[in-house]
Each structure stands twice: as structure tokens, then as C-alpha cells.
C-alpha positions as CSV (number, residue, x, y, z in Angstrom):
1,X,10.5,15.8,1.8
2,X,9.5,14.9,-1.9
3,X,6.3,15.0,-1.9
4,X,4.1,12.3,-4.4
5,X,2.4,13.6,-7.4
6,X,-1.3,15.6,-6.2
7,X,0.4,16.8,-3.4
8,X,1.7,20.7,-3.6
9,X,3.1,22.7,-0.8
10,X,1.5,25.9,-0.9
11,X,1.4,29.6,0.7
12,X,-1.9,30.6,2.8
13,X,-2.3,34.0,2.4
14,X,0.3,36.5,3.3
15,X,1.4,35.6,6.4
16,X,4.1,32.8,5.9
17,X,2.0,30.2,6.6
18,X,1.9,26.9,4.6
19,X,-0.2,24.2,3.2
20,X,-0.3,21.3,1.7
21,X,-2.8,21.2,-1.5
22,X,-4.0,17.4,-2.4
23,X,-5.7,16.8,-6.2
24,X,-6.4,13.2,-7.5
25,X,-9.2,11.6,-9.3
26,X,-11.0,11.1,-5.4
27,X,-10.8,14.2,-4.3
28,X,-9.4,17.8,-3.6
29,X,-8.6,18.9,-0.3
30,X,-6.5,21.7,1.5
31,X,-4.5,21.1,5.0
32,X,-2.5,23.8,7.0
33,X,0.7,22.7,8.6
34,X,-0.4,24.7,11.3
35,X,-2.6,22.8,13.7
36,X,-2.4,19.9,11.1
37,X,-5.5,21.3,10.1
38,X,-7.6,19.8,7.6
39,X,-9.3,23.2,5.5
40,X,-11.4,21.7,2.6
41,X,-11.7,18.5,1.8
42,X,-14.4,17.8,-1.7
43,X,-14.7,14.3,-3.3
44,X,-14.6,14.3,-6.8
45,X,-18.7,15.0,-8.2
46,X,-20.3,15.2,-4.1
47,X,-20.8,18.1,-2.0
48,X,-17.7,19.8,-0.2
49,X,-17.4,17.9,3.2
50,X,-16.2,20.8,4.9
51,X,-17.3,24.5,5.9
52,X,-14.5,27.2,5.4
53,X,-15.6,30.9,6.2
54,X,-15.3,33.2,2.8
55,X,-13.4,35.4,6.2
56,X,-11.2,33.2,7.6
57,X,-8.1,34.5,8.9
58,X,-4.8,33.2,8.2
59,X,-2.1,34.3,10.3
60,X,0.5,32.4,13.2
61,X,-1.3,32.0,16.2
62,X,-4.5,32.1,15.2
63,X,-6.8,29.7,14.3
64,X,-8.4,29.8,10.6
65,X,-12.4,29.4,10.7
66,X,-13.1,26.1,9.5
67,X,-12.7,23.0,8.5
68,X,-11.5,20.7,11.3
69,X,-9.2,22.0,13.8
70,X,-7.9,20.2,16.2
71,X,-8.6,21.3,19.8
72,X,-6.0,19.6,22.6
73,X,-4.9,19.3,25.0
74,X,-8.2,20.9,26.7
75,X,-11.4,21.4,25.5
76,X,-13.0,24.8,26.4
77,X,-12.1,27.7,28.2
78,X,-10.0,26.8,31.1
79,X,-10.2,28.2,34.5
80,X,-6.6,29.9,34.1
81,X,-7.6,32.9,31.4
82,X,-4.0,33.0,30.3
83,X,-4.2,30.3,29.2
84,X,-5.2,30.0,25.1
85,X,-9.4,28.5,25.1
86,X,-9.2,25.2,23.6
87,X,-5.6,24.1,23.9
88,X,-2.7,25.3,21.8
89,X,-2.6,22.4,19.5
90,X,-4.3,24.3,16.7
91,X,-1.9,27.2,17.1
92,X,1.0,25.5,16.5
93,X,3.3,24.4,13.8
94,X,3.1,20.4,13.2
95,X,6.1,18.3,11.5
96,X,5.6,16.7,8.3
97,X,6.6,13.4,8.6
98,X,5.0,11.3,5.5
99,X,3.2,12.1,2.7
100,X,2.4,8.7,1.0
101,X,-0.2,8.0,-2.3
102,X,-1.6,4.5,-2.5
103,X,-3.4,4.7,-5.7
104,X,-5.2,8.0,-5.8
105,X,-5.5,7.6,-1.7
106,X,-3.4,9.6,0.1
107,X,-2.2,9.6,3.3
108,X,-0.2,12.3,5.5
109,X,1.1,12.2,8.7
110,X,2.0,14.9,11.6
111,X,3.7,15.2,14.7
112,X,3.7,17.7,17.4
113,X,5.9,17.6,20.5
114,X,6.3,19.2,23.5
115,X,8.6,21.9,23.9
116,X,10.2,24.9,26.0
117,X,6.4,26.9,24.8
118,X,4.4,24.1,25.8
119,X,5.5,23.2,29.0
120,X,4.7,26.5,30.4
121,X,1.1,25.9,29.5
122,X,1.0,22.3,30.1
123,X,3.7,20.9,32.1
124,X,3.7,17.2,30.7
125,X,5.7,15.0,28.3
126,X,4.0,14.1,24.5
127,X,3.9,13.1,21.3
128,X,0.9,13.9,19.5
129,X,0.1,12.8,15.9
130,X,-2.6,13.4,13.4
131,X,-2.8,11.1,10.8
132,X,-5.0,12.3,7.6
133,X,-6.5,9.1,5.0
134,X,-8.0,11.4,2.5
135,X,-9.7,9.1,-0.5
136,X,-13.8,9.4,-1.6
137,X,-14.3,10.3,2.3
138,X,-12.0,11.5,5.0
139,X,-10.2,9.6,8.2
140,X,-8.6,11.8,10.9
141,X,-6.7,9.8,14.0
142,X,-5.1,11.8,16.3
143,X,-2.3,9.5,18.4
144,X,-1.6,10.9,21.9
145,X,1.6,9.3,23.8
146,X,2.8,10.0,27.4
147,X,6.1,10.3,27.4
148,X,6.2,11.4,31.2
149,X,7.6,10.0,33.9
150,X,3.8,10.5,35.6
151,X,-0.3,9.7,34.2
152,X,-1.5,12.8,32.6
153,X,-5.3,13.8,31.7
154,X,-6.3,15.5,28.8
155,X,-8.9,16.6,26.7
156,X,-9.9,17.6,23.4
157,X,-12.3,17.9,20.4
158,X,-12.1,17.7,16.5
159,X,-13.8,20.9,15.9
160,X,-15.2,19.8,12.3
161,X,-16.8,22.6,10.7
162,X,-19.9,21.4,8.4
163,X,-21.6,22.9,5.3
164,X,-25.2,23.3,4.6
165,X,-27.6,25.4,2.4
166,X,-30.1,26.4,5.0
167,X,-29.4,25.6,8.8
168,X,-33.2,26.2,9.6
169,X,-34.2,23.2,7.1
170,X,-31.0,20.8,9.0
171,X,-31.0,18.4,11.2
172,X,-29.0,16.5,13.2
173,X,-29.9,13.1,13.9
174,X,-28.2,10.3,16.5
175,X,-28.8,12.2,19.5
176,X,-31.9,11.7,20.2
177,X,-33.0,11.3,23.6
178,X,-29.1,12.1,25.4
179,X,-28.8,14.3,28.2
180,X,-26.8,17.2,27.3
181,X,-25.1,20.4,28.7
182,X,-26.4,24.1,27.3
183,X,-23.9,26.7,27.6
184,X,-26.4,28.8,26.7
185,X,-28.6,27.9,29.3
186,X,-25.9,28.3,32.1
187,X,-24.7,24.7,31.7
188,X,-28.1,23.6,32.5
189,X,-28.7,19.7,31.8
190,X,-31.6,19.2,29.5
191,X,-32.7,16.7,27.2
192,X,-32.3,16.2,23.4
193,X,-35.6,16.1,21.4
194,X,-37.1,13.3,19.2
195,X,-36.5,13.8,15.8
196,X,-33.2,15.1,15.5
197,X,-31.5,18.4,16.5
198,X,-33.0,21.3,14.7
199,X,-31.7,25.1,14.8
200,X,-34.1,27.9,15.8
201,X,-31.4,29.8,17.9
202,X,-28.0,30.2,19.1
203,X,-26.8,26.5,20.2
204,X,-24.0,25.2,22.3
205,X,-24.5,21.3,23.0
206,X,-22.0,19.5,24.9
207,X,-23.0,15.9,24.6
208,X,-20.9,13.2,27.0
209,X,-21.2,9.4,26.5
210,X,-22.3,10.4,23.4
211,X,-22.9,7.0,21.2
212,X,-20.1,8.2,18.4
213,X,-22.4,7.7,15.5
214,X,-24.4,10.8,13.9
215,X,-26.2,12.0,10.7
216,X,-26.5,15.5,9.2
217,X,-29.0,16.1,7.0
218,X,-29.9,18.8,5.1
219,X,-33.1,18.9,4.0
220,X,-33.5,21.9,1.5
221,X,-29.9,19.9,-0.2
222,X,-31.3,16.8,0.0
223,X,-27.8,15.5,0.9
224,X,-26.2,13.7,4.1
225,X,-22.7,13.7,5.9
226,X,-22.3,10.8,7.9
227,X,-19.9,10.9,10.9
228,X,-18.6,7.9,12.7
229,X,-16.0,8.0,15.7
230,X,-16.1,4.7,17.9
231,X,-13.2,6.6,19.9
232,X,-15.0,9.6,21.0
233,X,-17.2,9.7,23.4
234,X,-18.2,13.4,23.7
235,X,-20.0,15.0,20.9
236,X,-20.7,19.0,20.5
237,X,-23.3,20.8,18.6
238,X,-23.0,24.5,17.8
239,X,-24.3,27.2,15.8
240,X,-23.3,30.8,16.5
241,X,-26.6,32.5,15.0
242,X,-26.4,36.1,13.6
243,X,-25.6,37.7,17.3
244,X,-22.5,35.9,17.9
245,X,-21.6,35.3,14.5
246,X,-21.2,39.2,14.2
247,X,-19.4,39.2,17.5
248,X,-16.9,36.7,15.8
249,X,-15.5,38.5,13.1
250,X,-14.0,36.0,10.9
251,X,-17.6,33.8,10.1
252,X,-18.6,36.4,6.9
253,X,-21.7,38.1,7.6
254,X,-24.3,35.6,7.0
255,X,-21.9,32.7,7.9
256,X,-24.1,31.5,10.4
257,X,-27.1,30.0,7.8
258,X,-24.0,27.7,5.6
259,X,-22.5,26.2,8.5
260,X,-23.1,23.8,11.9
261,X,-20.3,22.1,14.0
262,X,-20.8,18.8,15.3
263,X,-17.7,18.3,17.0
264,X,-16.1,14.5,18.3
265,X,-13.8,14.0,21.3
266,X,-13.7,13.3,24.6
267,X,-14.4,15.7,27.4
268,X,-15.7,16.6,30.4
269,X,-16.5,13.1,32.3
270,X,-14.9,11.3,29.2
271,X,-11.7,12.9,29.5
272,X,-8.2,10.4,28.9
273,X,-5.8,9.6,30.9
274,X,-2.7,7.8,30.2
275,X,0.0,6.2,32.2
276,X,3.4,6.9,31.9
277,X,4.5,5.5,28.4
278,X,1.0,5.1,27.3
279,X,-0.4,6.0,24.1
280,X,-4.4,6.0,22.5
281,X,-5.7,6.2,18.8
282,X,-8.7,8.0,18.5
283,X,-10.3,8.0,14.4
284,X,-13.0,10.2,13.1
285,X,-14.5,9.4,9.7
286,X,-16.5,11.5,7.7
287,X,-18.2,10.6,4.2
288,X,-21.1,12.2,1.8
289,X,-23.9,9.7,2.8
């Protein structure tokens, strides 16, 4: 495919992977053709939008540590533990299928099918796509179509991956007040508190009916991302803290104070199912507020 002028095809490190490297007056980003996964993303004079570890890992079959992979077509850890946690979206190799620049906004498009490897793990017919609108802020809409004979249910989660300069002076506001599910806690159901989220300890939020609009702010920064996704109705809020973040291996050792994920999707009771020959959009924008 020819690609349009700010748009490079690129190695990522030394394990044959490839990326796609965008530059224009708006912004700068990096994308991974595996997982069609968004890396970096920085508009030109803000903040970077997006938290990449200084470890991340990039290899075939694994997931790099940032950014905003895509989790489908399950959420979580599922009951079968052969199964990968998370889906196996994110793990795989997506098709280019257009590159376009309107401008200095640029737009890229990918496909993922079912196959022979899939179908094993998840015995359904699909075509998933995630298209990318990457200007001053960032648009993600994954595109899920049945292409089974039967309904299928699914689930999933984009797992963004956001930067700040001191979790313990961040907060996370437009939650306030939602029942939510603490897997730290044992999946006990407890409430969120006035005032925003704020980080103390290891959290693991999984918000459902979630109202799809949310604020980070980082106070020590001065600086806000805002997140909007109308289409997702699940929201979830984690930050490893130095325990787990040393368990992980690929978050750098003090990986834990630069980052928080608050994730969009649907899940749990929000999961989606569509009929035979069905198909749902599902957008996620974020922007430097």
C-alpha cells in the first residue's frame, strides 16, 4: 500500500514486528500492526496523550505495555485458563487496509478476521475493525460484524494506558457516586467516593453502566485528558502500585507513579450481542483538555 506523506512503516525492536510511524503539523503518534495498537500518540506543543513503559516488550504474541490495546473478544481472565486473559485480539496481526491524510488528519484503518487460530478459541464468525482518526486529539472505533450463521456475545475493553507526573496528586473525576466491582477486594461491590477517584493503593475498578464521560486530572501537571465514549458502557480504573508493578516485569521499576488506566468498553452486564449479520460501532475519543 503507498502510504501518504507523515506516514512511515517502521521496525519495533528486534523481533519482526512492525509499525506505522505518523508525523504532521497536529501530531506524532506510533501504532503497531499488531493488535492495531495505538503506542504513542502526542499533539503538536500538549502533553503526550499516552503512557508507554520505558520496558515494554515487543515481541509476537505478546502484548507491548501501553498505550491502548485493544482487549476482545473477552474482557478478563476467562474461566477456561488456556485460554489467553483478555482475548487474543491484541496478540494478533491486523490488515492494513487504508491509510488516508485529509489535510494534516490522518486516518488508518484495520481489519482482523477470523481464522483456522481463532476458532479454536472462539468458535464464531467476524470481522472486526479498528479505525484510528488521529488529528490535535485521538478517535478509536472499533467495528464488530457477525458473520455467523448464529447471535454471538462478546466483550471487550480499550485498555488505554494514561500518563501522569504523580499518581498520588491525580484524580479521576465522572464516577462519582457509581457502584463498582473491586478485584481487590474479592469482587466486593462498593461505592465510588465524592470528589473523584484518588490512588492511595493498588486499584482494580470495574465500573458497569458507567456514564461514558470522564476527566483525568493531574494536579501536580496542572493538565487534563478528557475521555468521551457514548458506546461504552463499562469503565475500568487500575493502578498496579509498586507490589504488582514489580510482579509485572515490563512496567520499569517505578512505572507505577507515571501511569493510570481508565479503560472503556463493555463488559460484564453490558456485554454485546449481535444477531447473525449484525454489526456495532463503538468510538472512544481522547483529547488534552
Amino acid at each position: 500500500m503507498q502510504l501518504p506523506a507523515g506516514i512511515t512503516e517502521i521496525p519495533l525492536g528486534e523481533n519482526g514486528l512492525r509499525g506505522l510511524k505518523v508525523d504532521t503539523p497536529l501530531c506524532s503518534a506510533l501504532l503497531s500492526l499488531q493488535g492495531a495498537h495505538l503506542l504513542q500518540f502526542q499533539a503538536t506543543g500538549k502533553a503526550p496523550l499516552l503512557w508507554l513503559s520505558e520496558d515494554a516488550i515487543f515481541k509476537a504474541g505478546k502484548s507491548a505495555r501501553g498505550g491502548i490495546p485493544l482487549c476482545f473478544p473477552w474482557f478478563g481472565t476467562p474461566a477456561d485458563k488456556d485460554k489467553p486473559a483478555h482475548g487474543f485480539a491484541r496478540h494478533r496481526l491486523w490488515t492494513l487496509t487504508a491509510a488516508r491524510r485529509d489535510g494534516d488528519i490522518v486516518t488508518l484503518e484495520l481489519e482482523l478476521q477470523d481464522d483456522s487460530s481463532t476458532r479454536p478459541l472462539w468458535p464464531h464468525a467476524f470481522l472486526a475493525r479498528q479505525t484510528l482518526v488521529l488529528g490535535q486529539d485521538i478517535s478509536v472505533t472499533l467495528s464488530v460484524e457477525n458473520r455467523d450463521t448464529n447471535p454471538f456475545t462478546f466483550t471487550f475493553a480499550q485498555h488505554s494506558y494514561f500518563p501522569t507526573s504523580d499518581i498520588q496528586r491525580t484524580r479521576v473525576e465522572g464516577l462519582e457516586g457509581r457502584p463498582y466491582f473491586d478485584a481487590t477486594q474479592d469482587w466486593k461491590i462498593l461505592e465510588s467516593e465524592a470528589g473523584g477517584i484518588r490512588f492511595a493503593a493498588e486499584t482494580d475498578r470495574v465500573y458497569e453502566g458507567a456514564g461514558g464521560h470522564y476527566r483525568i486530572v493531574d494536579e501536580a501537571a496542572n493538565t487534563t485528558i478528557v475521555i468521551a465514549s457514548d458506546d461504552c458502557h463499562s469503565a475500568i480504573v487500575w493502578n498496579p502500585w509498586p507490589e504488582k508493578n514489580a510482579r509485572l516485569g515490563d512496567m520499569g521499576a517505578e512505572g507505577w507513579r507515571g501511569m493510570l488506566c481508565v479503560e472503556s468498553g463493555n463488559t460484564g452486564s453490558d456485554a454485546i450481542t449481535l444477531a447473525a449479520g449484525e454489526q456495532r460501532c463503538f468510538t472512544l475519543k481522547l483529547a488534552n483538555g
